[in-house]
C-alpha positions as CSV (number, residue, x, y, z in Angstrom):
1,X,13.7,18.7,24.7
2,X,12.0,16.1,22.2
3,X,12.5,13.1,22.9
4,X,12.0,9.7,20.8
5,X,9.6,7.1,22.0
6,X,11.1,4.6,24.4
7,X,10.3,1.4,21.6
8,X,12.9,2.6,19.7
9,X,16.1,2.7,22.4
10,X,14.5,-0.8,24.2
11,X,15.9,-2.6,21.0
12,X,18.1,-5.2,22.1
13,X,20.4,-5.3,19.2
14,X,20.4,-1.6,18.9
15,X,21.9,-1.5,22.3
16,X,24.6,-4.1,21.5
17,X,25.6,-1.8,18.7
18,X,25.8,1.3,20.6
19,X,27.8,0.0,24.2
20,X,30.2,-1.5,21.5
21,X,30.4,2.1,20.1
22,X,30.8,3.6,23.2
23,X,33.0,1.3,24.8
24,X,35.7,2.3,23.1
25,X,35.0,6.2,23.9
26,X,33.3,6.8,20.7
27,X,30.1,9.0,20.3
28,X,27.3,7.6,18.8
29,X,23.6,8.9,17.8
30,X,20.2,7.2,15.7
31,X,20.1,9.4,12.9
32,X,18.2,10.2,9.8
33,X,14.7,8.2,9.1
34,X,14.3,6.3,12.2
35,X,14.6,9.6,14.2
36,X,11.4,10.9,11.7
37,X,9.7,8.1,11.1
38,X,9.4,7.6,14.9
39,X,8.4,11.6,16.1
40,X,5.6,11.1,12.8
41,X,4.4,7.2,14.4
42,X,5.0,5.8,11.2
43,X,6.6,2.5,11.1
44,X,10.2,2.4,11.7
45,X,12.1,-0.1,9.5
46,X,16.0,0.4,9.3
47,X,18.1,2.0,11.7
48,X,21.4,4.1,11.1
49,X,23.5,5.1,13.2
50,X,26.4,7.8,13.3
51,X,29.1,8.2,15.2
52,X,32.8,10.2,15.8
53,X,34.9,7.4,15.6
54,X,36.7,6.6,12.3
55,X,35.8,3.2,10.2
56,X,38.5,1.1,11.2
57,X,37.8,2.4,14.8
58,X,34.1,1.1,14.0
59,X,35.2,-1.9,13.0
60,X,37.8,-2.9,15.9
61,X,35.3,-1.8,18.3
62,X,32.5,-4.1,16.7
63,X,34.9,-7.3,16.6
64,X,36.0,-6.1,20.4
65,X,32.2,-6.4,21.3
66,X,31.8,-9.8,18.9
67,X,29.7,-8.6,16.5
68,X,30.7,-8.8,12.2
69,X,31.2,-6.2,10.5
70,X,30.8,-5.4,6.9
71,X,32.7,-3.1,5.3
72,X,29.7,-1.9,2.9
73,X,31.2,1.9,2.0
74,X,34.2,2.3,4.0
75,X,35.5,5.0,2.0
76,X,32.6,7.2,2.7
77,X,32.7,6.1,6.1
78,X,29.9,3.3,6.4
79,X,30.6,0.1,8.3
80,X,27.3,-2.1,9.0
81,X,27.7,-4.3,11.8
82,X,25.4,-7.5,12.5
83,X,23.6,-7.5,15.8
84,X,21.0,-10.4,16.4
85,X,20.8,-11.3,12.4
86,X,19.7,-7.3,12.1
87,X,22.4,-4.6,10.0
88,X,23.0,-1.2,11.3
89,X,24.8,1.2,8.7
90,X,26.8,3.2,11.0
91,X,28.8,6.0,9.1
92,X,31.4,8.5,10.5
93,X,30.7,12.1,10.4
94,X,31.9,13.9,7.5
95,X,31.8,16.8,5.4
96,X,31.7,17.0,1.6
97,X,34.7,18.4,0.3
98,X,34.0,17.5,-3.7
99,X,31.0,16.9,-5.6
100,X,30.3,16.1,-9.1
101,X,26.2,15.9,-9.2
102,X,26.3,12.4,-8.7
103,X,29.5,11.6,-6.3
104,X,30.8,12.8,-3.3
105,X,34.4,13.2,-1.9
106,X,34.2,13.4,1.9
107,X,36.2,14.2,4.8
108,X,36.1,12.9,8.5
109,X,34.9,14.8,11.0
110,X,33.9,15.3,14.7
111,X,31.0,18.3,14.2
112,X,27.5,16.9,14.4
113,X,26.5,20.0,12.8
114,X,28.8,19.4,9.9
115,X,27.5,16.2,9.3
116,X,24.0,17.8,9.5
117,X,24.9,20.3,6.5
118,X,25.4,18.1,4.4
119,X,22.3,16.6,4.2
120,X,19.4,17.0,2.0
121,X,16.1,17.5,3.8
122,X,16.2,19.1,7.2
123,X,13.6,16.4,8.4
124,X,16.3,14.0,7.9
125,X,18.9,15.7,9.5
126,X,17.7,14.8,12.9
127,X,20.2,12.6,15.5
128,X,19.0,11.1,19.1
129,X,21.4,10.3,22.0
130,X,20.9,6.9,23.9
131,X,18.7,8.4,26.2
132,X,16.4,9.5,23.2
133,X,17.3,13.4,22.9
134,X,16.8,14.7,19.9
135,X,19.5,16.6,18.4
136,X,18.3,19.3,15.7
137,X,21.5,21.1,14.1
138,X,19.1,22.8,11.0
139,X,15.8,23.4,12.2
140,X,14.3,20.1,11.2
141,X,11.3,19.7,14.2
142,X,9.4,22.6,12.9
143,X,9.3,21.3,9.5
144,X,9.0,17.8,10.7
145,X,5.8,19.6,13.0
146,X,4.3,21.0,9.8
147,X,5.2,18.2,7.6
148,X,7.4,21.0,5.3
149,X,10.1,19.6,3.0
150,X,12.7,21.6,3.4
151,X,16.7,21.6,1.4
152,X,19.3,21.8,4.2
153,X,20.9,24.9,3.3
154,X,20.7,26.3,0.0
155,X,18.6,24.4,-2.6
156,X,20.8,24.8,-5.4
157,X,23.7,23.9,-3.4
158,X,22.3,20.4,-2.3
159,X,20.8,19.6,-5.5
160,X,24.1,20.6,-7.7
161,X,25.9,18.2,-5.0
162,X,23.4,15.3,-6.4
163,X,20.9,16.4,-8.8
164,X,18.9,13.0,-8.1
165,X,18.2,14.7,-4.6
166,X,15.5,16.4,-7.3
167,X,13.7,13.5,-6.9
168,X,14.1,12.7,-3.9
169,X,12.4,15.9,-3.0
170,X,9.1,14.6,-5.0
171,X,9.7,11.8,-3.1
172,X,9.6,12.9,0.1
173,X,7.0,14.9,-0.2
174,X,4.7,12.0,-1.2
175,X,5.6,10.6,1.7
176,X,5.6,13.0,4.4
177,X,4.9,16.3,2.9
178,X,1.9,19.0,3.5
179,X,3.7,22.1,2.4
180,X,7.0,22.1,0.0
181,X,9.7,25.1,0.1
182,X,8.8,27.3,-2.5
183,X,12.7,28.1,-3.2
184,X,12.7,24.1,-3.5
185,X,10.2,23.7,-6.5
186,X,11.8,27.0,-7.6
187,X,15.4,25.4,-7.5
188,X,14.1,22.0,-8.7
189,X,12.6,23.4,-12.1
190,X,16.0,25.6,-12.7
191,X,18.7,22.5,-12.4
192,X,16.2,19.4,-13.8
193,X,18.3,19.1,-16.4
194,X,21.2,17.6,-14.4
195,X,18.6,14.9,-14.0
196,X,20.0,13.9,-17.4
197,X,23.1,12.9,-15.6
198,X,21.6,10.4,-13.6
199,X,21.4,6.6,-14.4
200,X,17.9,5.6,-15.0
201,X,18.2,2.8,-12.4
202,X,18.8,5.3,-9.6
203,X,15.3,7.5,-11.1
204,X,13.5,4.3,-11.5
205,X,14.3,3.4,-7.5
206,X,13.2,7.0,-6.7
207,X,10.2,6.5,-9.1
208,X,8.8,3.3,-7.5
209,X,9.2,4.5,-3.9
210,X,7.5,7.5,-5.0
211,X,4.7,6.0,-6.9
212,X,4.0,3.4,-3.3
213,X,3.5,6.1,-1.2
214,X,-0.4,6.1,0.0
215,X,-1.0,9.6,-1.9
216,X,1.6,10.7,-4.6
217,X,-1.4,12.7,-6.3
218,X,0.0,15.9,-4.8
219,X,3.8,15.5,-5.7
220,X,3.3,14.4,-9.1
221,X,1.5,17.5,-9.6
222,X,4.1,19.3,-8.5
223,X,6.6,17.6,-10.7
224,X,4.4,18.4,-13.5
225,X,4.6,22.1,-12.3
226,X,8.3,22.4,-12.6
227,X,8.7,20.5,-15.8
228,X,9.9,17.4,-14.2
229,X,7.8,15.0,-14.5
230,X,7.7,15.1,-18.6
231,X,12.2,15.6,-18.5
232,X,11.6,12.0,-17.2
233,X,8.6,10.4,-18.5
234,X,7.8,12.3,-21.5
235,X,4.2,12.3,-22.1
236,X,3.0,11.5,-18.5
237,X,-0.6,12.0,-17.4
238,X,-1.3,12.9,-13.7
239,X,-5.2,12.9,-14.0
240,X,-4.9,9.3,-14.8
241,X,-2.9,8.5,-11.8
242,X,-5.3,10.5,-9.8
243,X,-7.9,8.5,-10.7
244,X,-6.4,4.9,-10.0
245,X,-5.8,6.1,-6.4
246,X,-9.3,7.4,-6.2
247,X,-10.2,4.2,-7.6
248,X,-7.9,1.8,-5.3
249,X,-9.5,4.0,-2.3
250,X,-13.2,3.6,-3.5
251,X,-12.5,-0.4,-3.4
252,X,-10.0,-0.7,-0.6
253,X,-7.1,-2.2,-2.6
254,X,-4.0,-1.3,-1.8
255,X,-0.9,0.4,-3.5
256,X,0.8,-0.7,-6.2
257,X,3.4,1.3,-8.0
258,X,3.9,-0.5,-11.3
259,X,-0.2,-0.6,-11.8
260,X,0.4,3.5,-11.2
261,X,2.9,3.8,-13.4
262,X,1.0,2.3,-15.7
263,X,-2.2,5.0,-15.0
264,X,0.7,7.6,-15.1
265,X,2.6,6.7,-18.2
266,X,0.3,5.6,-21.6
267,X,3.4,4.7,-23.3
268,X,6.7,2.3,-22.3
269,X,9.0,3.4,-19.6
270,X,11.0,0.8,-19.5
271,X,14.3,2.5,-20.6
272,X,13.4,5.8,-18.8
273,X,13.2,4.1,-15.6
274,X,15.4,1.0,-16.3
275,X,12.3,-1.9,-15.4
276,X,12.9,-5.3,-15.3
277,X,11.8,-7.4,-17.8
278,X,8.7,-8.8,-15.9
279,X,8.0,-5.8,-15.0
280,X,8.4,-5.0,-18.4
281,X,6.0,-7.5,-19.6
282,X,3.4,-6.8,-17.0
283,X,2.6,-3.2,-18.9
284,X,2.8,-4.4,-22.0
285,X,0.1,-6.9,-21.3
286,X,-2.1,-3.8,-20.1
287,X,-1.2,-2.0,-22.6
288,X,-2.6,-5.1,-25.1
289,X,-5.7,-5.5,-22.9
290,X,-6.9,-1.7,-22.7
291,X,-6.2,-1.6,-26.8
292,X,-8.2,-4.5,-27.4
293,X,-11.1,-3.5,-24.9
294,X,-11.8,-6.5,-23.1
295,X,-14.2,-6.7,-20.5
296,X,-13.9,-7.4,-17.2
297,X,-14.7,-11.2,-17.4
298,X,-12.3,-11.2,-20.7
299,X,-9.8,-9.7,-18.3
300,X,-10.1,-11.9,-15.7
301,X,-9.9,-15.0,-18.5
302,X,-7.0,-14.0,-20.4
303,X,-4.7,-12.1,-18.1
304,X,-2.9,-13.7,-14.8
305,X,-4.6,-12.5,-11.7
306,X,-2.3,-9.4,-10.7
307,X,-2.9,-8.7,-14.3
308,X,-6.3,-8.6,-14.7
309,X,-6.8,-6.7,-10.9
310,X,-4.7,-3.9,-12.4
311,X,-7.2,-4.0,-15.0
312,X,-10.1,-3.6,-13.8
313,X,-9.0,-0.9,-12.1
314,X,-7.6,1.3,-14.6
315,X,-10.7,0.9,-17.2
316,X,-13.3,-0.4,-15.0
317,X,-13.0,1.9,-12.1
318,X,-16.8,3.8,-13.2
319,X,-18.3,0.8,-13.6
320,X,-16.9,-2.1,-11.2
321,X,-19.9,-4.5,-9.7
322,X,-19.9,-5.3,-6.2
323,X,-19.1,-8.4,-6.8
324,X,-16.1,-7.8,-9.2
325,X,-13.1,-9.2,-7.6
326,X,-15.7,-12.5,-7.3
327,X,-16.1,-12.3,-10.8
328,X,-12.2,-12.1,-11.0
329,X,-11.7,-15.2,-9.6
330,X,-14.2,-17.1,-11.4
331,X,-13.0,-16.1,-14.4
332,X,-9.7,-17.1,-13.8
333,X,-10.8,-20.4,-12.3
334,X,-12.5,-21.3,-15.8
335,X,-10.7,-22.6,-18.1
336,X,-12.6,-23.2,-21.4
337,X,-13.9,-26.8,-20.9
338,X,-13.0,-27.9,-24.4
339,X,-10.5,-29.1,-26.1
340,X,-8.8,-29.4,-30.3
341,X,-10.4,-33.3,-29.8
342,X,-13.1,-31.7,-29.6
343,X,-13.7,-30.7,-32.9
344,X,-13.0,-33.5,-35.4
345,X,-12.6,-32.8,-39.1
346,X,-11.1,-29.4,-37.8
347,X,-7.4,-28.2,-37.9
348,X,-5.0,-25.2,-39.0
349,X,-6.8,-22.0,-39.1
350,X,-10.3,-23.6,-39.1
351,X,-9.4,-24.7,-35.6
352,X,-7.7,-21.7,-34.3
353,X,-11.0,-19.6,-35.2
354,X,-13.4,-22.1,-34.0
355,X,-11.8,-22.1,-30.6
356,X,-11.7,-18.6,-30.5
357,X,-15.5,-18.3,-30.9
358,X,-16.2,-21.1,-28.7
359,X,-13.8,-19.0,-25.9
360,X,-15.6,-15.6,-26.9
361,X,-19.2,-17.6,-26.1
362,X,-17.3,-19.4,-22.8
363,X,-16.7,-15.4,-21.7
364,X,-19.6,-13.8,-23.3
365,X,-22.4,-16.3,-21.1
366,X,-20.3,-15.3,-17.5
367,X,-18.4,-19.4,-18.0
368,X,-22.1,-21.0,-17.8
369,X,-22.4,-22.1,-21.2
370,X,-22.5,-26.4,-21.3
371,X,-19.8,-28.5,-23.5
372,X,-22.1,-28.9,-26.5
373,X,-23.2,-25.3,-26.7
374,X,-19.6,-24.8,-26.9
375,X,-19.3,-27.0,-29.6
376,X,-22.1,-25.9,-31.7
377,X,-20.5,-22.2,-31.0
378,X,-17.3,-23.9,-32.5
379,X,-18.5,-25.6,-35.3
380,X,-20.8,-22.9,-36.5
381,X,-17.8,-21.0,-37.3
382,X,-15.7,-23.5,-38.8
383,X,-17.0,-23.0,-42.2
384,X,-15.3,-19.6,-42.4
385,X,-12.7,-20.5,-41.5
386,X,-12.7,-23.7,-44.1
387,X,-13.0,-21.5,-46.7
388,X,-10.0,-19.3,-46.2
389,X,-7.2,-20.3,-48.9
């Protein structure tokens, strides 16, 4: 019998939640990601819990024991109670008995293995007892074992129940995958059109995760493969992706999925994946910077430091010193050390373009260059700029 590390079940508030569960007579088992994410030693964040006993059950049991209770999806069965300032989703087992491709309608039930069915990936269909058994109704330790994403079930089944699981698949895969079920790509390429049904917040929240996980080389390719990746960001390019991460390796930097979205994507996704406006922004501004070509000191001058890091790594990956995050920081640290007063006798368009060659000598001499080099730098291209109607 496999059994879950003993960190996991020594959680205080975990056991508040459960002897108010069982208490009452109800059943009650760890379910889903924490149950993976502990047998793989990654980090364990939320835990869910699932149980026999209906909502309102749930919820009398939880006031019984003096903890709140938030009725966050009732109808589907999910009732997260509050234990030491910490949520636990726990949901009743259920069965789908409609589906639409997005929504399901669900009935109660009392069959752990029913509840397993319904799932999407047997490596999240796994449930542990109080004393740490794990439960496996669909075979999900082997896959779990070989880090195999496997559909529960059918594939086209489970997808045609929520065609975002599509993505969740890629998802998944990033994160946890070696091998993926070839009936999975196979079904995944045949129904990606239901994607189209799917609000582009929900693919952008699948997208980011996606893009965070330490190596999503391998499952973009693989959305590129079954025609995916360019239903949902047309004109996508994996090999630039694959070489930011080979870049943010090389220099130890760590994720970031907008900056790889922005490797992946040449063009704006903001629609496709529903972005927020500074997130938005932040592309745009790489977008501006790789078309005009600016160096790395440019970069660092012009752009706000998240900016400019993103950056250097997409278009100065071959060719970063060792001492570029140094020069980074200088850069953003030097503000050009003169000002409009300056320059007397200058205004309108003579000014604008003598400040602009007195900032393009501030970048070009690494920030070194003194005040009245500046200003010769300045004033020497005044005269142009004079003579402009």
């Amino acid at each position: 019998m496999t059994q879950l590390p003993s960190s996991i079940l020594d959680d205080a508030a975990l056991i508040q939640v459960l002897d108010a569960l069982e208490a009452g007579g109800a059943r009650a088992w760890l379910v889903g990601g924490a149950i993976r994410n502990a047998l793989l030693d990654e980090p364990v964040s939320d835990i869910d819990i699932a149980t026999d006993a209906l909502p309102e059950t749930v919820v009398a049991l939880a006031q019984a024991a003096g903890l709140r209770a938030v009725p966050t999806g009732i109808d589907h069965g999910t009732v997260t109670l509050i234990a030491e300032g910490r949520g636990f989703e726990v949901t009743t087992l259920r069965r789908d008995v409609a589906t639409d491709g997005r929504h399901a309608v669900v009935a109660f039930s009392t069959d752990l293995a029913e509840d397993a069915a319904r799932r999407d990936f047997t490596i999240n269909a796994l449930y542990a007892d109080r004393a740490g058994r794990v439960l496996d109704p669909v075979g999900g330790l082997p896959d779990l074992a070989a880090r195999r994403l496997r559909f529960v079930g059918d594939p086209d089944t489970r997808i045609r129940e929520d065609y975002l699981r599509i993505l969740r698949f890629f998802r998944f895969f990033a994160q946890y995958g070696h091998e993926a079920q070839p009936l999975a790509l196979e079904a995944c390429a045949r129904l990606r059109d239901g994607l189209t049904r799917i609000a582009p917040e929900r693919v952008g929240a699948e997208m980011r995760k996606l893009l965070a996980a330490r190596a999503p080389g391998a499952s973009v390719a693989l959305m590129a493969r079954t025609g995916v990746l360019d239903l949902i960001l047309p004109g996508a390019n994996p090999q630039g992706l694959d070489a930011l991460v080979a870049a943010e390796h090389a220099q130890d930097v760590a994720p970031d999925w907008l900056r790889r979205l922005a490797a992946l994507v040449p063009g704006d996704p903001t629609a496709a994946l529903r972005l927020s406006r500074n997130e938005s922004r932040h592309l745009t501004r790489l977008r501006e910077a790789a078309g005009a070509g600016w160096s790395l000191d440019e970069a660092g001058y012009r752009l706000k430091a998240d900016e400019a890091l993103d950056h250097a790594l997409l278009h100065h990956a071959g060719t970063l010193p060792p001492d570029w995050r140094a020069r980074l920081d200088r850069a953003q640290a030097s503000p050009l050390p003169i000002r409009a007063a300056d320059l007397p006798g200058l205004s309108g368009p003579a000014l604008g373009q003598a400040l602009r060659a007195a900032e393009g000598a501030w970048i070009a001499s690494g920030f070194t260059l003194p005040v009245p080099a500046l200003i010769d730098a300045a004033m020497n291209a005044a005269p142009t700029a004079r003579e402009t109607p």
